[in-house]
Backbone as CSV, one residue per row, in Angstrom:
resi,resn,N_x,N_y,N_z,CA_x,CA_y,CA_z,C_x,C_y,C_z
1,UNK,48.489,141.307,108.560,48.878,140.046,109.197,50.159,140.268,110.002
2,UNK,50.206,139.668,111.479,51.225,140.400,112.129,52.272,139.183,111.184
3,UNK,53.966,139.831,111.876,55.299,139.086,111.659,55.077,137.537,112.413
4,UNK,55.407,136.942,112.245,55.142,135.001,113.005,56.174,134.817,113.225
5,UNK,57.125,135.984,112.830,58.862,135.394,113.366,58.647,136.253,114.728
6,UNK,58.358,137.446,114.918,58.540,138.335,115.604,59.693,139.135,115.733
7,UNK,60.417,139.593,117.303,61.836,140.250,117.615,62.260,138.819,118.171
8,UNK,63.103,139.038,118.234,64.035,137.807,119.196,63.521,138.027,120.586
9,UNK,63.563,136.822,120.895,63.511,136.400,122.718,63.861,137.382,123.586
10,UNK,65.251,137.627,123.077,66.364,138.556,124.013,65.417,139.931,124.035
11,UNK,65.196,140.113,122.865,65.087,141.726,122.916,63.403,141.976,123.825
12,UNK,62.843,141.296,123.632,61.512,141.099,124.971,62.161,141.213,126.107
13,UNK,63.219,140.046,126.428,63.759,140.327,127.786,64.071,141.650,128.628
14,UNK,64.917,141.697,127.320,65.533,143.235,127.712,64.540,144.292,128.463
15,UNK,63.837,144.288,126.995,62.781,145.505,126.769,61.940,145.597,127.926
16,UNK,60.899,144.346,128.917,59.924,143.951,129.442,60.303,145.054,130.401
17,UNK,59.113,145.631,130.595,58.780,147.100,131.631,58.999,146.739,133.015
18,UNK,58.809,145.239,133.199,58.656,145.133,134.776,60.068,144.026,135.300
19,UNK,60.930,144.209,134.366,62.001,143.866,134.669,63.135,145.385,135.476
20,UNK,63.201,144.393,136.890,63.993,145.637,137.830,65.320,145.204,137.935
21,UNK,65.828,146.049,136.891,67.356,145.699,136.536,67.760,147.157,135.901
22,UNK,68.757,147.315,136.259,69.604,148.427,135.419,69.272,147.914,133.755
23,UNK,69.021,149.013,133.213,69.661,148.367,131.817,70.611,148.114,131.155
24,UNK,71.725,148.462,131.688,73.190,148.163,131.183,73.433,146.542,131.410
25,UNK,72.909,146.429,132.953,73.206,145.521,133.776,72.152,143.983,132.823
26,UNK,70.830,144.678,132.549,69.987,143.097,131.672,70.649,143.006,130.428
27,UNK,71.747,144.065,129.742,71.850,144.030,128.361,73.346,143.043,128.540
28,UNK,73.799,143.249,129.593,74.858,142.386,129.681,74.541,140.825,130.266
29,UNK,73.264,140.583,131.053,73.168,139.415,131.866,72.889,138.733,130.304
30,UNK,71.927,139.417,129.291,71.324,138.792,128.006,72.231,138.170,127.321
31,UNK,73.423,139.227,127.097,74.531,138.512,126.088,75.074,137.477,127.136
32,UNK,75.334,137.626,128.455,76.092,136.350,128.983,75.064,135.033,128.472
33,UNK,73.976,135.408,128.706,73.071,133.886,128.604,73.016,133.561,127.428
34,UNK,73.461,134.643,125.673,73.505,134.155,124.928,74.476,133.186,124.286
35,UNK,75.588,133.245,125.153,76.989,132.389,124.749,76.822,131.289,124.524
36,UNK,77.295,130.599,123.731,77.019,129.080,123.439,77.622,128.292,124.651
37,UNK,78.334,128.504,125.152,78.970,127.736,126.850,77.279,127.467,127.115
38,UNK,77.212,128.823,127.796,75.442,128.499,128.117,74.346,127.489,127.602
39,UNK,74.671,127.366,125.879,73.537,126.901,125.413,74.101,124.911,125.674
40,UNK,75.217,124.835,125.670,75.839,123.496,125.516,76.532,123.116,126.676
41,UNK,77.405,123.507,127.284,77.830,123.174,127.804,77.351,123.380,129.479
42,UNK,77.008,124.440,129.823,76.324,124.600,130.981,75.392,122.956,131.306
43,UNK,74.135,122.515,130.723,73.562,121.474,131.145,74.373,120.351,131.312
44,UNK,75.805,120.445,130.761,76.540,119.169,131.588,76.909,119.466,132.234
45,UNK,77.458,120.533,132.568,78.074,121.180,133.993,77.384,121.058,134.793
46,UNK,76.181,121.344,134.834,75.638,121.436,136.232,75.649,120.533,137.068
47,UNK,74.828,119.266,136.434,74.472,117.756,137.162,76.274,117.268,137.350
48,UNK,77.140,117.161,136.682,78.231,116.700,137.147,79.173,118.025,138.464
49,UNK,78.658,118.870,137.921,79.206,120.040,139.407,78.472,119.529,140.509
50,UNK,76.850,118.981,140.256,76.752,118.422,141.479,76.575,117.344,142.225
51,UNK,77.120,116.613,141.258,77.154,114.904,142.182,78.943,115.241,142.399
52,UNK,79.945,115.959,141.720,81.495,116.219,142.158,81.356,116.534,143.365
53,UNK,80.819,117.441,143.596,80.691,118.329,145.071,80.292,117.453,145.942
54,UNK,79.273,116.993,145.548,78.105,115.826,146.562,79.644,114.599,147.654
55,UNK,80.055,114.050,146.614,81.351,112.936,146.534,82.099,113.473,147.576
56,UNK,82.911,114.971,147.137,83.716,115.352,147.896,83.188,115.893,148.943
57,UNK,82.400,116.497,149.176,81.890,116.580,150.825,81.657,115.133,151.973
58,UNK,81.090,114.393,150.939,81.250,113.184,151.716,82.067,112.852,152.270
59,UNK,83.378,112.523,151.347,84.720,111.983,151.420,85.470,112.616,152.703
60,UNK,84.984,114.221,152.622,85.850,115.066,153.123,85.561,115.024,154.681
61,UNK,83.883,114.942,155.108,83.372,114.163,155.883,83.868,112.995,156.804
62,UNK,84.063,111.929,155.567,84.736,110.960,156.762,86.132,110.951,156.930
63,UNK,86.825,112.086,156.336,87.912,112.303,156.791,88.196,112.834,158.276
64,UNK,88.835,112.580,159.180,89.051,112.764,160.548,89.704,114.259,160.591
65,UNK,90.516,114.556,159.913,91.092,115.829,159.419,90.553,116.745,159.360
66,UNK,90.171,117.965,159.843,89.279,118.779,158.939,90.523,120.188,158.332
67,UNK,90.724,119.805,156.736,91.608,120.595,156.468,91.126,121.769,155.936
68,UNK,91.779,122.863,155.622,91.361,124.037,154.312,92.391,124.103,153.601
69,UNK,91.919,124.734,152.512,92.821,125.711,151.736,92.194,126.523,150.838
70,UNK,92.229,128.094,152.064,91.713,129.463,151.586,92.317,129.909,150.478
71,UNK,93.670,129.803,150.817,94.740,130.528,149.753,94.357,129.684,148.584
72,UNK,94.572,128.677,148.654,94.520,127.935,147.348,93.484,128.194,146.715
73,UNK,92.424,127.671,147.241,91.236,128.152,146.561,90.980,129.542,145.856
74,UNK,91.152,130.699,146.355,91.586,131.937,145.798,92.490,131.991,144.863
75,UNK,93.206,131.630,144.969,94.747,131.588,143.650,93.522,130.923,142.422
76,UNK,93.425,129.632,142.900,92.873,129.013,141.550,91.493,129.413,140.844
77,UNK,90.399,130.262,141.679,89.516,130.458,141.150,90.082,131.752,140.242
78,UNK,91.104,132.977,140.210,91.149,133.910,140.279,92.027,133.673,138.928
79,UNK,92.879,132.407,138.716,93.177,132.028,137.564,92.378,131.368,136.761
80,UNK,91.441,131.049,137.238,90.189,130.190,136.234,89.351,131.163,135.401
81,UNK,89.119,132.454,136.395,88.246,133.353,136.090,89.211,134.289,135.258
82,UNK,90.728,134.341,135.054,91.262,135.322,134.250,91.897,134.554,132.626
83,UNK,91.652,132.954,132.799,91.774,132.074,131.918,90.895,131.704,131.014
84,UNK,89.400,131.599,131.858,88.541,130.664,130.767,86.918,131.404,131.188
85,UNK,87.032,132.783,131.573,85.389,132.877,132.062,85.812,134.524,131.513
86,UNK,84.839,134.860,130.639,84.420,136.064,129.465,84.588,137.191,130.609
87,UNK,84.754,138.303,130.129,85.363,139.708,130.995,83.908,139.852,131.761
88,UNK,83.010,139.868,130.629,81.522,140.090,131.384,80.967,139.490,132.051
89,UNK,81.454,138.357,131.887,80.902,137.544,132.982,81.775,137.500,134.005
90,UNK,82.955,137.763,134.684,83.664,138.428,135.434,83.380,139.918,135.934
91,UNK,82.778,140.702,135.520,82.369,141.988,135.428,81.246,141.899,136.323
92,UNK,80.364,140.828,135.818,78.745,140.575,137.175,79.245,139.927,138.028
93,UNK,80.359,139.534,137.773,80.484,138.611,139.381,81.383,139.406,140.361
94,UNK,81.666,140.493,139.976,82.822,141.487,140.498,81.768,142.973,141.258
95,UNK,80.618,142.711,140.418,79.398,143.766,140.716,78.652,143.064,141.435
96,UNK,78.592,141.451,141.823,77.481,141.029,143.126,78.187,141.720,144.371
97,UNK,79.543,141.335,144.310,80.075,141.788,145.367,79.857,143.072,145.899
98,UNK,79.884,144.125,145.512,79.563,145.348,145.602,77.879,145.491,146.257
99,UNK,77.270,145.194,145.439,75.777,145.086,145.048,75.545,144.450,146.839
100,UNK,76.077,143.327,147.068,75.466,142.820,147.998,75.740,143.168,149.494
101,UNK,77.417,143.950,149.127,77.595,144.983,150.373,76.712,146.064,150.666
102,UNK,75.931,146.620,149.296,75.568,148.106,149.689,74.043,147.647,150.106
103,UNK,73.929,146.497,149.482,72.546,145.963,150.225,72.562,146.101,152.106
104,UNK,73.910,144.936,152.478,73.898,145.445,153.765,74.133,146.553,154.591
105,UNK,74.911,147.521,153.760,75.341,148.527,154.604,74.030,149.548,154.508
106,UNK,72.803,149.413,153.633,71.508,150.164,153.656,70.957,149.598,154.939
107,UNK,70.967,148.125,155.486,70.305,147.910,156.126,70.784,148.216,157.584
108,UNK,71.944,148.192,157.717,73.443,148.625,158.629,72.758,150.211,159.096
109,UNK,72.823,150.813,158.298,72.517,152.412,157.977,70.737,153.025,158.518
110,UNK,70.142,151.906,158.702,68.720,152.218,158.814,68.099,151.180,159.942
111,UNK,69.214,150.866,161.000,68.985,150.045,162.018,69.463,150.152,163.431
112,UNK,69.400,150.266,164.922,69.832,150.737,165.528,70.722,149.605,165.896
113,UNK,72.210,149.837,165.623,72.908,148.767,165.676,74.284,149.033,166.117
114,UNK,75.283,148.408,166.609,76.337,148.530,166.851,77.460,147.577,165.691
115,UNK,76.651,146.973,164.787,77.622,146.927,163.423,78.589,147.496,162.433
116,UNK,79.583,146.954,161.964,80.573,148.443,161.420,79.668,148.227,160.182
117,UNK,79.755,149.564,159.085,79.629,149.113,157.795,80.379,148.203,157.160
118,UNK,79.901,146.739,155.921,80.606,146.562,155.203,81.577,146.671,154.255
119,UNK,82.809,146.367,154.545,83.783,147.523,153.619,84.141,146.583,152.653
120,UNK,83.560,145.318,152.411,84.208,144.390,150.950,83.591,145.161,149.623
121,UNK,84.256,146.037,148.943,84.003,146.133,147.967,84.792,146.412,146.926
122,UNK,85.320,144.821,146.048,86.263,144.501,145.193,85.696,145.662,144.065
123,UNK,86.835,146.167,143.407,86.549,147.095,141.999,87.607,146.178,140.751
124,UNK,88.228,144.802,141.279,89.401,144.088,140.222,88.857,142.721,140.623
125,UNK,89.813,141.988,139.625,89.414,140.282,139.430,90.529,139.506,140.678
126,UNK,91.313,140.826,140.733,92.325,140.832,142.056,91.620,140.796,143.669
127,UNK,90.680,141.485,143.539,90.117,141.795,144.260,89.086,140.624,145.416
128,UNK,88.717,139.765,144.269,88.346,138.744,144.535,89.138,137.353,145.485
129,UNK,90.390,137.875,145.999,91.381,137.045,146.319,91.155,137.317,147.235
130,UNK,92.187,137.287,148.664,92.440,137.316,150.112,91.253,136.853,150.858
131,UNK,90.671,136.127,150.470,89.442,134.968,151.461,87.677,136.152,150.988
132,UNK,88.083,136.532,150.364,86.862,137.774,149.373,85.702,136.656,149.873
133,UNK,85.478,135.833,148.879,84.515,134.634,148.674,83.754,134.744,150.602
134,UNK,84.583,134.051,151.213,84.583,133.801,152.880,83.908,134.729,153.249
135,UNK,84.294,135.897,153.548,84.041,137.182,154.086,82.646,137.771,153.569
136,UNK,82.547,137.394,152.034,80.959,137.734,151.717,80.137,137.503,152.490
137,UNK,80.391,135.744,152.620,78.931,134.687,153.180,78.902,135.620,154.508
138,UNK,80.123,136.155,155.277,80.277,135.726,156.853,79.582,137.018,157.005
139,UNK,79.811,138.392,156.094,78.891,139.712,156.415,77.663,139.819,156.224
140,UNK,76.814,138.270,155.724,75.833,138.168,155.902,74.807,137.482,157.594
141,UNK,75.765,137.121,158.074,76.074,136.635,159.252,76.018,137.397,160.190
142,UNK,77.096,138.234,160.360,77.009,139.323,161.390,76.090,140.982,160.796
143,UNK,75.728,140.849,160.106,74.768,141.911,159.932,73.458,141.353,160.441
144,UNK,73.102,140.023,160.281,71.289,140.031,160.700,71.998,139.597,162.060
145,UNK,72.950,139.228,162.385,73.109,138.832,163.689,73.070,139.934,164.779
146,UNK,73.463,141.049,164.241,74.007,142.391,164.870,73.147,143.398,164.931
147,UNK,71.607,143.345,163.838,71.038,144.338,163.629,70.069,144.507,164.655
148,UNK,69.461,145.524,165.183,68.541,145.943,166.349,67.446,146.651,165.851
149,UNK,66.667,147.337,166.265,65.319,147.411,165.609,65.513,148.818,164.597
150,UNK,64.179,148.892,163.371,64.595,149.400,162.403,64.197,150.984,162.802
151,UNK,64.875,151.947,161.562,64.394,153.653,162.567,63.716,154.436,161.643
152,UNK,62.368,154.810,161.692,61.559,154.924,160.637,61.679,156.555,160.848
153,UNK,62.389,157.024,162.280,62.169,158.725,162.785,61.864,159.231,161.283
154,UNK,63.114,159.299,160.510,63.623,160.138,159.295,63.331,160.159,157.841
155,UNK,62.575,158.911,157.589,62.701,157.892,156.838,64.331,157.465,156.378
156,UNK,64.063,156.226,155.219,65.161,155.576,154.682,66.491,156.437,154.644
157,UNK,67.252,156.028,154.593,68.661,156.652,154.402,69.272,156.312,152.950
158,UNK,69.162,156.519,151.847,69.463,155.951,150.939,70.340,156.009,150.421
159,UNK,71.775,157.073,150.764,73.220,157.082,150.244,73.767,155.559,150.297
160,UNK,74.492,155.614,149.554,75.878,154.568,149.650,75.358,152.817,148.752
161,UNK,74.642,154.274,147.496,74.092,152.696,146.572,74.583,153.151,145.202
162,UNK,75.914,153.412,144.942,76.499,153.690,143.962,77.804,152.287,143.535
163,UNK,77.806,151.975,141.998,78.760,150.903,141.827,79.520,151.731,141.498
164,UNK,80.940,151.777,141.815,82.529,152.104,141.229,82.582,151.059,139.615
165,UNK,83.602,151.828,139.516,83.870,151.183,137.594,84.937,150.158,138.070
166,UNK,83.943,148.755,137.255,85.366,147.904,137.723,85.926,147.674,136.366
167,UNK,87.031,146.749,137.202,87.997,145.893,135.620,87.982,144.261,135.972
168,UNK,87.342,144.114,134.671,87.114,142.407,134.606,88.487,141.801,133.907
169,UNK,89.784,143.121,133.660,90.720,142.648,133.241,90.312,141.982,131.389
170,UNK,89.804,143.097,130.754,88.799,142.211,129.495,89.952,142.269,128.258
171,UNK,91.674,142.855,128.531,92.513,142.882,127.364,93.577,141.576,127.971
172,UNK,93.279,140.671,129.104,93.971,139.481,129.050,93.611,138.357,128.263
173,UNK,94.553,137.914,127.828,94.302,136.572,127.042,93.750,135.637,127.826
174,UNK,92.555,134.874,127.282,91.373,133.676,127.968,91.333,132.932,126.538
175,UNK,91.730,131.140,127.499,91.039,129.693,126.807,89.945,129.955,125.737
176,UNK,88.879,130.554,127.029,87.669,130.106,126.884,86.974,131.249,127.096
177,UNK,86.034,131.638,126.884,84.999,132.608,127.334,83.656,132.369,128.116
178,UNK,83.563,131.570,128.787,82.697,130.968,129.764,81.798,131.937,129.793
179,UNK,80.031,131.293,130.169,79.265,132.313,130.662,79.429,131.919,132.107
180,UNK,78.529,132.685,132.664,78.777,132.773,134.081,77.965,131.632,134.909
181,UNK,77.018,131.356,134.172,76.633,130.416,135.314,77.173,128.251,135.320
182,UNK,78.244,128.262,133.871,78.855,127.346,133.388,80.492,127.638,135.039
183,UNK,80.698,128.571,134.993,81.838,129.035,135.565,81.292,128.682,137.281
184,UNK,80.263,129.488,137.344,80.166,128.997,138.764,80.026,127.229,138.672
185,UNK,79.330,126.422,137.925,79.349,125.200,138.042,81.094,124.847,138.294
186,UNK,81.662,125.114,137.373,83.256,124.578,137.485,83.642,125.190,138.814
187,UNK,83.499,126.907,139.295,84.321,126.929,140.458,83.299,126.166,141.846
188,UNK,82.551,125.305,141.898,82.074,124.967,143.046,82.609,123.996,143.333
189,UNK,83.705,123.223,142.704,84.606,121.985,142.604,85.783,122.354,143.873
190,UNK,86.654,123.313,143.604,87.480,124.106,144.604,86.855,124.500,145.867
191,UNK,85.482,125.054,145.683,85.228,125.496,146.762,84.578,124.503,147.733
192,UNK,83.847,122.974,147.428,83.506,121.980,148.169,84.958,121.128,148.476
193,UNK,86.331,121.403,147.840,87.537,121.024,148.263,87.893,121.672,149.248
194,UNK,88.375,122.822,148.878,89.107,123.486,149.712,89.076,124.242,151.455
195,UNK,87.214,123.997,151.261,86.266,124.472,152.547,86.493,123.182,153.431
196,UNK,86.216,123.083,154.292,85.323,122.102,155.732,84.458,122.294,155.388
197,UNK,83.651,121.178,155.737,82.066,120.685,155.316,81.289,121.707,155.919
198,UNK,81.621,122.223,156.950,80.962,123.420,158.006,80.605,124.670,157.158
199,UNK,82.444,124.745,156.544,82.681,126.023,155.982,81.693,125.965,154.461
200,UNK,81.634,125.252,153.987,80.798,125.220,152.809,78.684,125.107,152.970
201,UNK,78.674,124.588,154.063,77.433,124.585,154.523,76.808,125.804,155.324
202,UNK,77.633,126.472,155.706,77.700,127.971,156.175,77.827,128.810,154.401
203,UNK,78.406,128.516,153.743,78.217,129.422,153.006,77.180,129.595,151.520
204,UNK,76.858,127.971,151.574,75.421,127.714,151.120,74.157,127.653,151.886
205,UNK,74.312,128.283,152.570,73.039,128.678,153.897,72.776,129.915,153.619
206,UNK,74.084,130.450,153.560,74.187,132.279,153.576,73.087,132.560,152.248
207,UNK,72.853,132.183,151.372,71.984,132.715,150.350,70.171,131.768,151.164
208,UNK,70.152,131.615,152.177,68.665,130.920,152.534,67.893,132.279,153.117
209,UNK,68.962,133.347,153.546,68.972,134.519,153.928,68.465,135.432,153.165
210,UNK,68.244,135.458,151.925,67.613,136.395,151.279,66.671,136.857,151.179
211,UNK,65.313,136.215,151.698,63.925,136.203,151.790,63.893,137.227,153.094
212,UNK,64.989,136.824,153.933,64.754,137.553,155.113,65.518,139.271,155.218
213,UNK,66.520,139.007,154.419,66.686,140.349,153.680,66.133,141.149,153.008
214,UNK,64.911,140.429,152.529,64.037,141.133,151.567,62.951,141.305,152.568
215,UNK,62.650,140.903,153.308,61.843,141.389,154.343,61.950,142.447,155.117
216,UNK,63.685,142.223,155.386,63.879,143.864,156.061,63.823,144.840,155.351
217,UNK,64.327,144.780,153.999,64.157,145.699,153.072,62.410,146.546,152.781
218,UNK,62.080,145.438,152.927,60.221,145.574,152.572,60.124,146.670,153.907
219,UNK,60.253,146.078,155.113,59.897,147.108,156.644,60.889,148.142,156.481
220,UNK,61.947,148.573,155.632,62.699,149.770,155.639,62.046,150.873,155.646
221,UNK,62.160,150.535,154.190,61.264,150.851,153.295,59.589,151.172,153.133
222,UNK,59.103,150.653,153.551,57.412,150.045,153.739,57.207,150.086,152.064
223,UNK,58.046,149.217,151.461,57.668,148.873,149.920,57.248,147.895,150.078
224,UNK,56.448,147.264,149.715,55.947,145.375,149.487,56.517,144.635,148.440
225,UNK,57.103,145.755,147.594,57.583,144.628,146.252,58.579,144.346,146.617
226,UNK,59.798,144.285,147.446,60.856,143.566,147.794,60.649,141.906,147.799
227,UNK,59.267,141.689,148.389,58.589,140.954,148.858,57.920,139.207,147.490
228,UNK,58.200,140.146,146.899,58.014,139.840,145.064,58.763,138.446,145.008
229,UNK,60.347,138.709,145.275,60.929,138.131,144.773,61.781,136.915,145.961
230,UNK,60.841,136.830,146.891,61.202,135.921,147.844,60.739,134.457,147.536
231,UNK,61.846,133.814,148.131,61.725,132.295,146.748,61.025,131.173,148.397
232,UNK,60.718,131.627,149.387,60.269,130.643,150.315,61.135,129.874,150.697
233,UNK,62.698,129.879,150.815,63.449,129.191,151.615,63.154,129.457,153.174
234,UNK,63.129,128.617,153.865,63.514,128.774,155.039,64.445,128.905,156.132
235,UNK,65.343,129.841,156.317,66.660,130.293,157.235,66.639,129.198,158.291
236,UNK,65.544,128.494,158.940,65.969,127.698,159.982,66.290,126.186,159.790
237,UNK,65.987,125.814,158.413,66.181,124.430,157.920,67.843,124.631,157.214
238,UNK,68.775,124.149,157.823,70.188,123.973,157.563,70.313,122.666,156.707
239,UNK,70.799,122.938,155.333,71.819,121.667,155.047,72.425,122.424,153.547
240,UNK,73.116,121.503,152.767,74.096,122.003,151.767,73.958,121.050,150.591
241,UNK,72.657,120.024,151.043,72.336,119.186,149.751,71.682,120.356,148.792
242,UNK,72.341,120.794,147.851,71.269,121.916,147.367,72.340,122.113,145.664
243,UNK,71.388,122.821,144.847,72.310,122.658,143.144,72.668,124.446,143.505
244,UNK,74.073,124.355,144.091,74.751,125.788,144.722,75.264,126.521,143.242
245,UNK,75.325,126.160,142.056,75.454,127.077,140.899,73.813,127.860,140.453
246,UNK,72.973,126.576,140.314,71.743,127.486,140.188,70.947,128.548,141.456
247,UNK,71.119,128.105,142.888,71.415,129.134,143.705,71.896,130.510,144.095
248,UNK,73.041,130.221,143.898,74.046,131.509,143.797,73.664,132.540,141.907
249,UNK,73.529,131.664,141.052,72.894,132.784,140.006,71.636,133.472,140.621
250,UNK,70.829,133.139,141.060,69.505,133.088,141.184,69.768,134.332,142.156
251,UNK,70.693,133.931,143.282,70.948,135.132,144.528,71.668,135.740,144.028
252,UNK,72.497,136.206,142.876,72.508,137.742,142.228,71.882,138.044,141.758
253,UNK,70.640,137.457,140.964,70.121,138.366,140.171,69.183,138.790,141.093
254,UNK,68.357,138.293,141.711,67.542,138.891,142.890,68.588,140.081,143.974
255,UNK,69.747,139.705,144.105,70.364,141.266,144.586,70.419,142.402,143.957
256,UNK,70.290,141.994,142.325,70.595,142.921,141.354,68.822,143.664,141.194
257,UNK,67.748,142.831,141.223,66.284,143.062,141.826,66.525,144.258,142.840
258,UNK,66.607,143.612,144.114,66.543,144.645,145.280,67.609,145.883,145.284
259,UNK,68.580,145.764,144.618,69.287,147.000,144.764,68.954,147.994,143.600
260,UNK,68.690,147.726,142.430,68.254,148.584,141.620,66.421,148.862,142.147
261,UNK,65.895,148.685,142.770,64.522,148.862,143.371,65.135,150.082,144.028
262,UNK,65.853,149.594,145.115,66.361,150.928,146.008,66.778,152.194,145.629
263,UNK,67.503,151.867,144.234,67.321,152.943,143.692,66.715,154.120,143.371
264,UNK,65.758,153.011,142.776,64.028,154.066,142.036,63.957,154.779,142.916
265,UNK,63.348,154.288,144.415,62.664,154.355,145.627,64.364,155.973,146.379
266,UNK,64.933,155.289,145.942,66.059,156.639,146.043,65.639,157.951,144.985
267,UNK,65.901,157.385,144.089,65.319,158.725,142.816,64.348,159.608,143.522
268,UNK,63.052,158.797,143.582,61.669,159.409,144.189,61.595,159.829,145.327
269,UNK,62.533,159.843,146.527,62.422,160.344,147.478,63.536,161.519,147.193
């Protein structure tokens, strides 16, 4: 008679063959999702992260003003994240960054283009400061903006898909230990403040882009499974009514998809 309890949830997760993830990388996303933040507190976060945001874009809207504050916003997320959000979950959010440069600079690298390579690639929680956030969305911008047709002469080029060792800073004293997708709910408060309605709608657009990234990836390549994990947004329908914490999780882990793919597809060639 089999067990009726079985293994735990997690350890399926982990384990499942057709999960394209590093394994360091699912053994850590697992424990973030196991945190109790996650289990409790996340579902209030979300819906109030997004009627907060909703309010203040409005507001900010019929303000005649259109103000920022880059700096600020940076200072405070960078103390939120060294105060009340778990090393590891600082650790994946310190590795999208990376992850999503080397995504572009593969595509940079395998296109006839006059684009520089992307050089954002934070290795500290420091790192994340000087308009970091900004500069992500915007190198998603000028890379499909910049790219020219793809160059199959040689095939793929696959250097420059290695992560550096970061520091999530994990021997500072923290409140709280936040999981990560509770944290992005709280930092989307600052960032629908501190942006122009433009600037925030530009940078919740920037993830509508992924399908089409995964497309170029697919014609790099001539893999089809890139193709897998395209969620059917459409790049030409603009707006910012959208739940930007479950978004933005969703668009790392699908970076964390396509770049560990590239890998394999690196190994084997």
């Amino acid at each position: 008679m089999s067990d009726l309890a079985g293994p735990p949830l997690w350890d399926a997760v982990v384990g499942d063959p057709s999960l394209v993830l590093d394994p360091e990388t699912a053994r850590k996303i697992a424990a973030d999702q196991q945190r109790w933040t996650r289990t409790w507190l996340y579902p209030l976060a979300r819906p109030v992260s997004r009627v907060l945001a909703l309010v203040i874009l409005v507001l900010k809207r019929l303000t005649p003003v259109r103000w920022t504050a880059h700096r600020l916003m940076d200072r405070l997320c960078i103390w939120f994240l060294r105060r009340f959000v778990s090393p590891q979950a600082v650790e994946l959010l310190i590795r999208h960054f990376v992850i999503e440069t080397n995504l572009l600079n593969f595509i940079v690298r395998n296109c006839d283009t006059d684009v520089e390579p992307v050089s954002l690639r934070p290795t500290t929680l420091a790192g994340l400061g000087d308009n970091a956030v900004i500069e992500h969305d915007i190198n998603v911008y000028v890379v499909l903006a910049g790219i020219g047709p793809l160059v199959y002469d040689a095939g793929p080029d696959y250097s420059g898909l290695d992560v550096p060792e970061l520091d999530p800073e994990p021997d500072r004293f923290r409140f709280m230990h936040l999981d990560i997708q509770t944290a992005l709910c709280l930092m989307n408060l600052p960032f629908a403040a501190c942006l122009t309605p433009e600037e925030y709608r530009r940078a919740v657009h920037s993830m509508r882009f992924d399908d089409s990234i995964l497309a170029i990836l697919a014609e790099i390549t001539g893999d089809p499974a890139f193709l897998r994990w395209c969620n059917g947004d459409l790049s030409v329908r603009v707006d910012s009514n959208a739940d930007v914490p479950h978004a933005v999780y969703r668009h790392a882990v699908i970076c964390e998809y396509a770049h560990e793919h590239l890998r394999r597809l690196a190994a084997r060639a």
